[in-house]
N, C-alpha and C positions, 0 to 999 in steps of 0.2 A: 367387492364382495361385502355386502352385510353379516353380521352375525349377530348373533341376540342368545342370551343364557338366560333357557327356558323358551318355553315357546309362547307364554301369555304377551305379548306385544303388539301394539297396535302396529306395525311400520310392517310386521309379518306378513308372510305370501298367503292370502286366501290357500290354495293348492300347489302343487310342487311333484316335481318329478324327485323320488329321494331315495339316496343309499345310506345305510347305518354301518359304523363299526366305530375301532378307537384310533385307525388311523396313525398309528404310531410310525411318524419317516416317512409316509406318502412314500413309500417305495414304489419300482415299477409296475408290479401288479396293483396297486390302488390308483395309478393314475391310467394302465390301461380300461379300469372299472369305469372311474371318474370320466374318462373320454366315452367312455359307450353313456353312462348317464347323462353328458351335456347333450349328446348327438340325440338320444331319446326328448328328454324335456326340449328342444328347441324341436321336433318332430311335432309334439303334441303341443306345441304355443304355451309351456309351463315355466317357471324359472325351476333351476336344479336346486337341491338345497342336499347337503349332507350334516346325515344328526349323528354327533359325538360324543363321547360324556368324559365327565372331568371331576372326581379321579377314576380312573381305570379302572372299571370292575373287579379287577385282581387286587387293586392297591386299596380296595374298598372292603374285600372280603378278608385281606392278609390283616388290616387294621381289627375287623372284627372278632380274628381268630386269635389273633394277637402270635401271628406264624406271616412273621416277617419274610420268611425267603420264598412264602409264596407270591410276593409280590414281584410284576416283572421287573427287568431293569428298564430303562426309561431309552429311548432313541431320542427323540427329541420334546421341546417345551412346546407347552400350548402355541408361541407367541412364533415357534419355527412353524408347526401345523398347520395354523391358519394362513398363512404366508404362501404352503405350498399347496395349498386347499384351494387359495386364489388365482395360485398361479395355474392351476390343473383350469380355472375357466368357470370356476362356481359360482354360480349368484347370491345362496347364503349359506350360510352354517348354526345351525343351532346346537347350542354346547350346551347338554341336561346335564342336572347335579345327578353324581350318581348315590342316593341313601337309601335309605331303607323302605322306606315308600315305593321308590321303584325298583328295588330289587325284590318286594313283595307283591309286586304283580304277577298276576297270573299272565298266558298267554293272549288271553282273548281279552284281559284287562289293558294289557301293552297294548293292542290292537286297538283298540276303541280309544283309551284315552290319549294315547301319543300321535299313532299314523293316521286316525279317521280327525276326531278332533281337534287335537291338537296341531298337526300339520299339516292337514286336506291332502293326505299321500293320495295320487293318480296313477301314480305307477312308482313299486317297489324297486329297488335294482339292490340282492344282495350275493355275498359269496356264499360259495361249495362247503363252507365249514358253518353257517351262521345258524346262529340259536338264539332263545332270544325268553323273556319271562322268568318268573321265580324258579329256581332250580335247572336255569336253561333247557325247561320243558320242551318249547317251543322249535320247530323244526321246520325245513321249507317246507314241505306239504304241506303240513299246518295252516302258513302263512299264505300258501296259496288258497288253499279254502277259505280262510277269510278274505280275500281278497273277492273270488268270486261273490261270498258271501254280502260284500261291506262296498261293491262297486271298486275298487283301484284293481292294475295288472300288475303283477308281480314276475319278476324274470331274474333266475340265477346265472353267475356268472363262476366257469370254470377257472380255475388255478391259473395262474400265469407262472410260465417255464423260462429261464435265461441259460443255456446251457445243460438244458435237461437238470434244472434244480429249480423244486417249487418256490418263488419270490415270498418270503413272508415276512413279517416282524421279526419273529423268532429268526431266520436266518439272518436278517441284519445286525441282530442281539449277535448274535455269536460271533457274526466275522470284528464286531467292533470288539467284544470281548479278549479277542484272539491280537485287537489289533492290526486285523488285515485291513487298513483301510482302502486300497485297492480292490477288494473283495464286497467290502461295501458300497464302496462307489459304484459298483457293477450293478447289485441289488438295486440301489438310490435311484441312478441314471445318473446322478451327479457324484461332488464331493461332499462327505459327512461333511456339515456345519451347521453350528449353536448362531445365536443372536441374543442380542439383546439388551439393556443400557449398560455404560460403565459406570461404575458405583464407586463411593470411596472405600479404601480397603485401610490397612494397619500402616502402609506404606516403607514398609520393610524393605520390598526392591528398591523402593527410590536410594535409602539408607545404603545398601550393597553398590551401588552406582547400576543398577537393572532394574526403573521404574516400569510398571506393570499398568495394562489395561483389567481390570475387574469386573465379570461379568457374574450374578449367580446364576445357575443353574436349578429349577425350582423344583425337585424332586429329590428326593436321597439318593435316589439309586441311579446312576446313568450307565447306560451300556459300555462306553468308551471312559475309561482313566488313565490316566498317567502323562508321561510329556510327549510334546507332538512338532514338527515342522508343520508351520502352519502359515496361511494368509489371510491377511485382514483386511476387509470389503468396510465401505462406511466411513471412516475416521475421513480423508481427503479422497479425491477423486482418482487415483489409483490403490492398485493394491500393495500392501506394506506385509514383509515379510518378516517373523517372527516365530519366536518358541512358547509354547503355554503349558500348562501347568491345569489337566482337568481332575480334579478332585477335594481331598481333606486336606490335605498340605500338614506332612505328621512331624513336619519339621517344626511346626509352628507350635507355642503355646496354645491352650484349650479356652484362655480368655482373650484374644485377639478379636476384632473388629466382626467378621466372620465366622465366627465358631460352630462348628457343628454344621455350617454347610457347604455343601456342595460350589466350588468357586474355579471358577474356567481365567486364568490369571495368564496373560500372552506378554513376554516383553518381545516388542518391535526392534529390529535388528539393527535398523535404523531409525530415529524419529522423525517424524514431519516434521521438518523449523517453522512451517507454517502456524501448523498448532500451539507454538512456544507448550510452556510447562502445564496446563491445568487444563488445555483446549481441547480435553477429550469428555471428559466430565459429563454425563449427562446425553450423550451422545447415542445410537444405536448402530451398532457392528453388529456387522456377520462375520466368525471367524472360523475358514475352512481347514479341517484337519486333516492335511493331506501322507504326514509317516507318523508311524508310533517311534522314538527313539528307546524308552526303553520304560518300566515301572516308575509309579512314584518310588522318590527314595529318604528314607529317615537320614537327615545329615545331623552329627552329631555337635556342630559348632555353626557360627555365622561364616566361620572362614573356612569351613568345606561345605556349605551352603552355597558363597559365591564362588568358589572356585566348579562345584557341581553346575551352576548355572551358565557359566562360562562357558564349561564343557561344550554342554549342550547346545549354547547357539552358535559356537565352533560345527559340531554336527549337523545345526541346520542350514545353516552358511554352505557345506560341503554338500547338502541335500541340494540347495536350491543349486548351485551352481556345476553340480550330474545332468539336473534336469534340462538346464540352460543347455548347455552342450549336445544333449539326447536330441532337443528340439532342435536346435541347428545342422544336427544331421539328418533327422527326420527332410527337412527343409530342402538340405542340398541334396538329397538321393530321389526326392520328390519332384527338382527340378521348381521350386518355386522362389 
């Protein structure tokens, strides 16, 4: 999949079959959309292209208002979106800045300079909720009239239901909020998981004897916080089981390495010996968050810090090896 921020570039699709939103978790209803847009654009001999914007319209206006809790909480990073934008079967992605210029478009300004110009849209594909122009004037009818108007088709796409619950952002926000990561994974199709490089941190866990993989998280706000049983894709060629740590970390001083952001910190339950000590450095992981175990927690010393930490991969130790068991009976009653 190509992607390009903005759409002035030469490598760009003349024309394109194209769906707009923010894409937040490629949930199951954006990849049943995504599946009906590739199946259209390979219809009409177009490449698919999905236009995104980066920061979120909410995260764009909560800055302006300076009404910070209007902003949403975040599902996943640019760097997961595109990943699952490619994997849904997309040929490109165009990621527009979202500022003031283009939140001061009118509707028929949006139309002319982004979908006729800018992108040679041939055929729209958006959802049942979408709006779109200064003051989210803009409305599907609208959109279809320009469309007749401006030559491309335009075509809405109904809600997707899992359970008779409408699949949205907002529901994935809340079950991760809640912690149901089962409940997310339902939404997903998959398990919630971050990616992204390891970075060096304060090296604190090394110091407790629980050296940590360091990822940030590039958003203040993410839907999912606190500690989690987890696995981690990337580092070697299976998967390595671990505890992390997504958030502030309020155990920490405010002048540590990281301060003030968001840090997705996993110690592996085991480490690769392959790896020796430093071999992760630089690296890109995926790490899936399969239990919430409980809140971050303020520990009030280093030594009920590492005994909290301990706890915890005690817990997830006991996680994984429920799950072991469950599978193996699944297995035997399955006859396989």
């Amino acid at each position: 999949m190509q992607v390009f921020r903005g759409f002035r570039h030469p490598g760009i699709a003349p024309a394109c079959a194209l769906t707009i939103g923010n894409f937040d978790g490629v949930h199951r209803g954006h990849q049943a959309m995504l599946a009906l847009l590739t199946t259209e654009a390979r219809h009409r001999k177009l490449p698919s292209c999905v236009l995104t914007f980066e920061p979120h319209p909410r995260d764009y206006f909560a800055a302006l208002t300076k009404k910070p809790e209007l902003a949403p909480a975040r599902v996943g990073t640019l760097r997961d979106k595109l990943t699952e934008l490619a994997a849904c079967g997309v040929d490109q992605t165009v990621v527009l800045p979202f500022d003031a210029r283009l939140a001061g478009q009118t509707p028929d300004e949006f139309v002319d300079r982004v979908l006729v110009h800018g992108l040679g849209a041939r055929y729209v594909l958006v959802g049942d909720d979408f709006r779109f122009g200064a003051k989210r004037a803009g409305d599907y009818a609208m959109l279809d009239a320009a469309g007749d108007a401006r030559g491309f088709d335009v075509a809405r796409m109904q809600s997707y239901e899992v359970h008779q619950t409408r699949v949205s952002s907002s529901a994935v926000r809340e079950a991760l909020g809640k912690g149901d990561m089962a409940r997310a994974q339902a939404l997903l199709g998959r398990p919630y998981s971050i990616s992204g490089h390891v970075v060096h941190g304060r090296k604190l866990g090394r110091t407790l004897g629980f050296p940590t993989l360091n990822m940030r998280f590039k958003h203040w706000k993410p839907a999912a916080n606190g500690i989690f049983a987890v696995l981690v894709h990337g580092l070697v060629d299976r998967p390595i089981q671990g505890v992390a740590n997504l958030g502030v970390r309020p155990s920490l001083d405010a002048n540590d390495v990281n301060a003030g952001r968001v840090l997705l910190e996993t110690h592996c339950l085991e480490w690769p010996a392959e790896l020796a000590g430093e071999g992760a450095y630089g690296k890109i992981v995926r790490v899936e968050l399969l239990l919430k175990l409980h809140d971050e927690l303020r520990y009030t010393s280093l030594e009920a810090l590492k005994a909290g930490i301990a706890k915890d991969g005690d817990d997830a130790r006991a996680f994984f090896a429920s799950t072991h068991r469950q599978t193996t009976r699944d297995r035997i009653q399955s006859g396989a």
